[in-house]
MMTF fields as JSON, N, C-alpha, C and O atoms, coordinates in Angstrom:
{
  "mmtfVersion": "1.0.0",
  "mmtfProducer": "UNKNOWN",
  "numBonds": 339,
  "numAtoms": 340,
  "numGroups": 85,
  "numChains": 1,
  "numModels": 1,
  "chainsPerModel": [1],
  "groupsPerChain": [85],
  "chainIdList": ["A"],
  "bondAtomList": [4, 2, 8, 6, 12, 10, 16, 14, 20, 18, 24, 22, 28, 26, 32, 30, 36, 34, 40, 38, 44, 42, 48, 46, 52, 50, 56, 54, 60, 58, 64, 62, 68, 66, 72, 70, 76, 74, 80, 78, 84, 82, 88, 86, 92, 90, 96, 94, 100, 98, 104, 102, 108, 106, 112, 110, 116, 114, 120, 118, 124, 122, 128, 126, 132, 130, 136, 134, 140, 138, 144, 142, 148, 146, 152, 150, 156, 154, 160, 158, 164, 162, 168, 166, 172, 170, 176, 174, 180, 178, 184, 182, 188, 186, 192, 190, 196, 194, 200, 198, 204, 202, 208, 206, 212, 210, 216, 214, 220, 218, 224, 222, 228, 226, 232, 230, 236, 234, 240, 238, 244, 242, 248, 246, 252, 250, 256, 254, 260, 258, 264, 262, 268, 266, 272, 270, 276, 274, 280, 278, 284, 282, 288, 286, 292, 290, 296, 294, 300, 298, 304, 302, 308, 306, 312, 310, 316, 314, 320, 318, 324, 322, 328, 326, 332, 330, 336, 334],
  "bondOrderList": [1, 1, 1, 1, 1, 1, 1, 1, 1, 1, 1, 1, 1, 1, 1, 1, 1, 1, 1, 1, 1, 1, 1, 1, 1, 1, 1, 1, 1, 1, 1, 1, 1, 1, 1, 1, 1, 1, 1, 1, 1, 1, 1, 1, 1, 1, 1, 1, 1, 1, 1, 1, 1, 1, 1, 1, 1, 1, 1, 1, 1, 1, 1, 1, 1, 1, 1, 1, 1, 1, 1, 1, 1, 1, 1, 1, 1, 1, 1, 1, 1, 1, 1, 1],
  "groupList": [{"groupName": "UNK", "atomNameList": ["N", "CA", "C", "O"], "elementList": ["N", "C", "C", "O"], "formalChargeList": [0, 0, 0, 0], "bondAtomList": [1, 0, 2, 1, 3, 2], "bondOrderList": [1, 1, 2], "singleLetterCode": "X", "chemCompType": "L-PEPTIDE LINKING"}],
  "groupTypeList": [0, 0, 0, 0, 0, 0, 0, 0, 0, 0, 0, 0, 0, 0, 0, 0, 0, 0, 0, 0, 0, 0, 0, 0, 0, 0, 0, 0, 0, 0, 0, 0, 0, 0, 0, 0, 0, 0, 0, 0, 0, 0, 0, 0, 0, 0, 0, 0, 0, 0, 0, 0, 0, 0, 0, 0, 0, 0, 0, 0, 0, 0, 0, 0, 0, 0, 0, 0, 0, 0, 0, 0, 0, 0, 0, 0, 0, 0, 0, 0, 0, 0, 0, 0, 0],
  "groupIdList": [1, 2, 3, 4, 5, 6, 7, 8, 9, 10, 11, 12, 13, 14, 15, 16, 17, 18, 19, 20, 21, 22, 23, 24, 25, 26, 27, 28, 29, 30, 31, 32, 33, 34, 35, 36, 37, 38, 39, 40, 41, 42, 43, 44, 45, 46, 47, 48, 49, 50, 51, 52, 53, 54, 55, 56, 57, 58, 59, 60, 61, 62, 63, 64, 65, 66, 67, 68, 69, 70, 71, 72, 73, 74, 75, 76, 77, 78, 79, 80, 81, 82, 83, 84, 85],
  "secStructList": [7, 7, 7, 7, 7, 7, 7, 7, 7, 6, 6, 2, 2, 2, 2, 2, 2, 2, 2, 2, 2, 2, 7, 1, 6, 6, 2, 2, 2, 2, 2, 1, 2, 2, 2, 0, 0, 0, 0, 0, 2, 2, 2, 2, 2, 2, 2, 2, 6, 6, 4, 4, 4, 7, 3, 3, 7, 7, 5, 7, 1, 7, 7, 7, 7, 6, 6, 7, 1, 7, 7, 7, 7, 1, 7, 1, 1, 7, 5, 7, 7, 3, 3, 7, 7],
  "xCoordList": [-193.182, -192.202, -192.863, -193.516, -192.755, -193.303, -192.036, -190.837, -192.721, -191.84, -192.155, -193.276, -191.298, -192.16, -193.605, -193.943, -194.348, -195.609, -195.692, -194.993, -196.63, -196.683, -197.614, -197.642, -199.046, -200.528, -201.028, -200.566, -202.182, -202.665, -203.311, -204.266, -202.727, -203.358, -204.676, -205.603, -204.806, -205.998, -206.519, -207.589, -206.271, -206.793, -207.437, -208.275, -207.131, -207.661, -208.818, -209.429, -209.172, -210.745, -211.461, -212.385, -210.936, -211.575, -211.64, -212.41, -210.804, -210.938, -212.003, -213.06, -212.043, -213.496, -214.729, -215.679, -215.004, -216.016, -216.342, -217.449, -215.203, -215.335, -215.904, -216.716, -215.182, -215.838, -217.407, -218.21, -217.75, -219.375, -220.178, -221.377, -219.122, -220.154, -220.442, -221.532, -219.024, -218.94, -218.487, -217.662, -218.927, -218.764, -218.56, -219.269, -217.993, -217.907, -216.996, -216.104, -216.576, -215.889, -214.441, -213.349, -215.453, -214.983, -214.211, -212.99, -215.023, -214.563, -212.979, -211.976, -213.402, -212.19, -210.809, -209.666, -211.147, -209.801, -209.513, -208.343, -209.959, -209.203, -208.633, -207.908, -208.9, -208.518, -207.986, -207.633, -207.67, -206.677, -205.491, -205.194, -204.69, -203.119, -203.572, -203.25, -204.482, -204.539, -205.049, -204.902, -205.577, -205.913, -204.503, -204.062, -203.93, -202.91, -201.89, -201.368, -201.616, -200.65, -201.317, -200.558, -202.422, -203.064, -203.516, -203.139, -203.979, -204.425, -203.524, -202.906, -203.301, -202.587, -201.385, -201.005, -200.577, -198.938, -198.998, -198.116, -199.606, -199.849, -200.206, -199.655, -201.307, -201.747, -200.67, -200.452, -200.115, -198.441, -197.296, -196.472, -197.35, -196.186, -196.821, -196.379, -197.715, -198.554, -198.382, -198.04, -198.533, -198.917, -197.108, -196.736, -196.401, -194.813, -194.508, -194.097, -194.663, -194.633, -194.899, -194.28, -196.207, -197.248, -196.205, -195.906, -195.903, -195.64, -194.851, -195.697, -194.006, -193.234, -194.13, -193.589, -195.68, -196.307, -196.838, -197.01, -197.192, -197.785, -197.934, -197.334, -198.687, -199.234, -200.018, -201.117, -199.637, -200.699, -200.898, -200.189, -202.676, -202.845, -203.68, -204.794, -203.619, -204.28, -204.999, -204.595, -206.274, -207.588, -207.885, -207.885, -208.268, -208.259, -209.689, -210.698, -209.598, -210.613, -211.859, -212.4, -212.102, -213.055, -214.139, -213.869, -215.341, -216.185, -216.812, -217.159, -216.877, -218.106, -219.241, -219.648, -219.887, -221.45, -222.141, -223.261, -221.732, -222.471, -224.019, -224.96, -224.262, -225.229, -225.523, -226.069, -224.836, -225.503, -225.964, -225.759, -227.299, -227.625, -227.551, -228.423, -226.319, -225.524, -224.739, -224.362, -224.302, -224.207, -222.758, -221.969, -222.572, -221.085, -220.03, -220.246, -219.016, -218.187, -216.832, -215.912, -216.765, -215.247, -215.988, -217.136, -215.169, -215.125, -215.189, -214.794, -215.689, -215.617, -214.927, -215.27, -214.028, -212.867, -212.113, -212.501, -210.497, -209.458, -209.195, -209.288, -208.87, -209.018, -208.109, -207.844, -207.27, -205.878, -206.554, -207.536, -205.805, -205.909, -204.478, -203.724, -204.377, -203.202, -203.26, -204.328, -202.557, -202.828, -201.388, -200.258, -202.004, -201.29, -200.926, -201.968, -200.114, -200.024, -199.714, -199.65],
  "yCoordList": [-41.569, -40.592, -39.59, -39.941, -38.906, -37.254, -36.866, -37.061, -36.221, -36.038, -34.451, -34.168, -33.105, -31.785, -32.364, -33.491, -31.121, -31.525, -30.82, -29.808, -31.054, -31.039, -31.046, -31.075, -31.023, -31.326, -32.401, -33.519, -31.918, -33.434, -33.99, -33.449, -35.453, -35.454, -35.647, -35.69, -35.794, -35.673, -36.962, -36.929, -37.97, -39.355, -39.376, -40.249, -38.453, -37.975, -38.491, -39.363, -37.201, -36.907, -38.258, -38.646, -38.888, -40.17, -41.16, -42.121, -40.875, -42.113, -41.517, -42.131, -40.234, -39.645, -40.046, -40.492, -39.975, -40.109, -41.821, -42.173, -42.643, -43.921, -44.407, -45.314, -43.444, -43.982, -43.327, -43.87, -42.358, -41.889, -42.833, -42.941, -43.935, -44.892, -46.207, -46.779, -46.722, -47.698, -47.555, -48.348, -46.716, -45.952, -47.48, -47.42, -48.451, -49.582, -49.822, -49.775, -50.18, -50.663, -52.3, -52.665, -52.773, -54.017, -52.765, -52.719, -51.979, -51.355, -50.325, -50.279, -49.516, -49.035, -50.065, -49.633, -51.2, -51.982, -52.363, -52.093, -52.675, -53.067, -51.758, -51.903, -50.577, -49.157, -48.575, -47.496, -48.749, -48.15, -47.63, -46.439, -48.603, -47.899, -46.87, -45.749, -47.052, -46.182, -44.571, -43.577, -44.368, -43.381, -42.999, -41.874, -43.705, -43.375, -42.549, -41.508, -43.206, -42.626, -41.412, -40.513, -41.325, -40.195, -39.975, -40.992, -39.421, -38.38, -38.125, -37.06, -39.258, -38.866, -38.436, -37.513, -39.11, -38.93, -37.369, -36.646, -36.815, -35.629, -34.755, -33.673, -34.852, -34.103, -33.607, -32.487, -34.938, -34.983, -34.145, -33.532, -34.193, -33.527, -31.781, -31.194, -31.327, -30.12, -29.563, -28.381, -30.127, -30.526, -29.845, -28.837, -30.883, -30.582, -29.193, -28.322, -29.005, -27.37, -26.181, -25.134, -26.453, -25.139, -25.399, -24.428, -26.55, -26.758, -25.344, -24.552, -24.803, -23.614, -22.248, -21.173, -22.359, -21.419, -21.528, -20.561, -22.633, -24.017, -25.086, -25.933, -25.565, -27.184, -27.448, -26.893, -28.519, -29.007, -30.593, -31.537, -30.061, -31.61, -32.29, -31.767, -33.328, -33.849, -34.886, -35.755, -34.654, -35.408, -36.506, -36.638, -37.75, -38.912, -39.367, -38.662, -40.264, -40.553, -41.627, -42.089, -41.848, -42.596, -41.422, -40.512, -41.684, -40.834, -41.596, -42.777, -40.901, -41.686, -41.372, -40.238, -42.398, -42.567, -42.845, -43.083, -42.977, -43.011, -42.275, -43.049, -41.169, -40.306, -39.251, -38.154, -40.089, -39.597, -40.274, -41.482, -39.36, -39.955, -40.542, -41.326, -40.267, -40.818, -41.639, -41.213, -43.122, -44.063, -44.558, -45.402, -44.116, -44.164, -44.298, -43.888, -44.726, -44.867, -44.291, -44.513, -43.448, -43.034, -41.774, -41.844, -40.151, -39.061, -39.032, -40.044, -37.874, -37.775, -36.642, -35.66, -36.494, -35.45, -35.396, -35.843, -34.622, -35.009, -33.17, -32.138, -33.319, -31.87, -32.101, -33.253, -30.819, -30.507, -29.006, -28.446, -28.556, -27.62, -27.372, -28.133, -25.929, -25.243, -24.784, -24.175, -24.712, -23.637, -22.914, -23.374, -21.419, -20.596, -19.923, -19.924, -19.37, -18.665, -17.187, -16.649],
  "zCoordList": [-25.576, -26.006, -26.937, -27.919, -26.746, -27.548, -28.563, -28.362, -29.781, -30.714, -30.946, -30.522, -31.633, -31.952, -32.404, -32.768, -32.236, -32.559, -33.475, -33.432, -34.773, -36.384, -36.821, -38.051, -35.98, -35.988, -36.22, -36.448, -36.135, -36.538, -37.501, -38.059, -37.88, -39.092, -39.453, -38.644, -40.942, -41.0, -41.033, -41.641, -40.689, -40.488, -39.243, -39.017, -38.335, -36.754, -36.794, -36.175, -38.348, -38.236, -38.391, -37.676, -39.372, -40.211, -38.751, -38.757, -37.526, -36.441, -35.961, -36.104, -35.296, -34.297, -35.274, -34.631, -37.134, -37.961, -37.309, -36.904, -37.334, -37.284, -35.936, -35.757, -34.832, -33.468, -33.393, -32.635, -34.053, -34.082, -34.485, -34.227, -35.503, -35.761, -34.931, -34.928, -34.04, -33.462, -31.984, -31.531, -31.341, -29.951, -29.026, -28.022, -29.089, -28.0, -27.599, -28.446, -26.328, -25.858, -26.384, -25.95, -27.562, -28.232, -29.414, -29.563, -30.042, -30.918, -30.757, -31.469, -29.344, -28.784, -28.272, -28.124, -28.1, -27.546, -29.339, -29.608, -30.047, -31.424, -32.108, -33.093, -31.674, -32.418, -31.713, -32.19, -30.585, -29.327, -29.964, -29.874, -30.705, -31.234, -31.861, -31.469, -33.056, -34.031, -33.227, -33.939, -31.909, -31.216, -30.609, -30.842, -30.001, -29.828, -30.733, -30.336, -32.201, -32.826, -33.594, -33.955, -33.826, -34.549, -33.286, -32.703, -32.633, -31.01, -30.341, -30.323, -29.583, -28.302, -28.322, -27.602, -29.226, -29.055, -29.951, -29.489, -30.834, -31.098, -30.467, -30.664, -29.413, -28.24, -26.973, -26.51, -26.638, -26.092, -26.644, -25.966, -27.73, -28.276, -27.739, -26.752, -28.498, -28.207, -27.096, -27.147, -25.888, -24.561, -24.198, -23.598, -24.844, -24.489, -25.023, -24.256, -26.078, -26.427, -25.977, -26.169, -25.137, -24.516, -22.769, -22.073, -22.465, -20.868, -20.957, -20.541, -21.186, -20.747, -20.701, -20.444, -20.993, -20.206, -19.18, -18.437, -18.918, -17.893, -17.502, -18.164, -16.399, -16.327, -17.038, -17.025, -18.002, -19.374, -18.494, -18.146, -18.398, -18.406, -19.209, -19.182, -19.988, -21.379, -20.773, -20.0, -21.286, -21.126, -21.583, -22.807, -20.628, -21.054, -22.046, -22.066, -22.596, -23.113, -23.344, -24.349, -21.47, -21.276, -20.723, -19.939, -21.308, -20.332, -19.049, -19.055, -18.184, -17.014, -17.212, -17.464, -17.112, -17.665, -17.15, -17.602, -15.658, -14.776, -14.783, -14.604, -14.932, -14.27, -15.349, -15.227, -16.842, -18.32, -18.671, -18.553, -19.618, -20.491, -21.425, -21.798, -22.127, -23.227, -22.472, -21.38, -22.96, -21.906, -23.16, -22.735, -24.294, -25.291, -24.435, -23.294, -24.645, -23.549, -23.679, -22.892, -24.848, -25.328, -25.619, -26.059, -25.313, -25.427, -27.121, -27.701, -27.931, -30.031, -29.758, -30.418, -28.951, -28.951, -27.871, -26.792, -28.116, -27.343, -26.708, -27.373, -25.289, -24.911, -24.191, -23.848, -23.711, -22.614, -22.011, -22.499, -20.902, -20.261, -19.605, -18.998, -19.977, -19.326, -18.094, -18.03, -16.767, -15.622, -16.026, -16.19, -16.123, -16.063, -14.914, -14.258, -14.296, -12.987, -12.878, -11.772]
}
């Protein structure tokens, strides 16, 4: 459920500082909510705001690592894209 969006806080930052330090998979399943309620459901709300210029679609946050070099497994930032028409 999406609420107005209000930005984001600044504890955001302190989770992306925290996952720079512990980029794992063990680390991401114990900090999952806390991404959720500081990222995502903020990104969502955002996301719900902008939809009446467009299709917002909000970017998940596993990377594939397949065929990088950086082999981290969680994105150090949260991104959306509008199609406008």
């Amino acid at each position: 459920m999406t609420t107005q969006f209000a930005g984001f806080p600044a504890a955001a930052i302190d989770f992306y500082d925290q996952l720079a330090d512990h980029n794992t998979r063990e680390w991401w399943h114990a900090n999952k909510q806390t991404y959720e309620a500081l990222i995502r459901q903020p990104m969502l709300a955002l996301a719900t705001e902008a939809a009446p210029e467009g299709e917002v679609r909000v970017y998940r946050p596993y990377r594939d690592t397949r065929f990088a070099k950086d082999k981290t497994p969680i994105k150090d930032h949260q991104g959306a894209a509008i199609e406008v028409e």
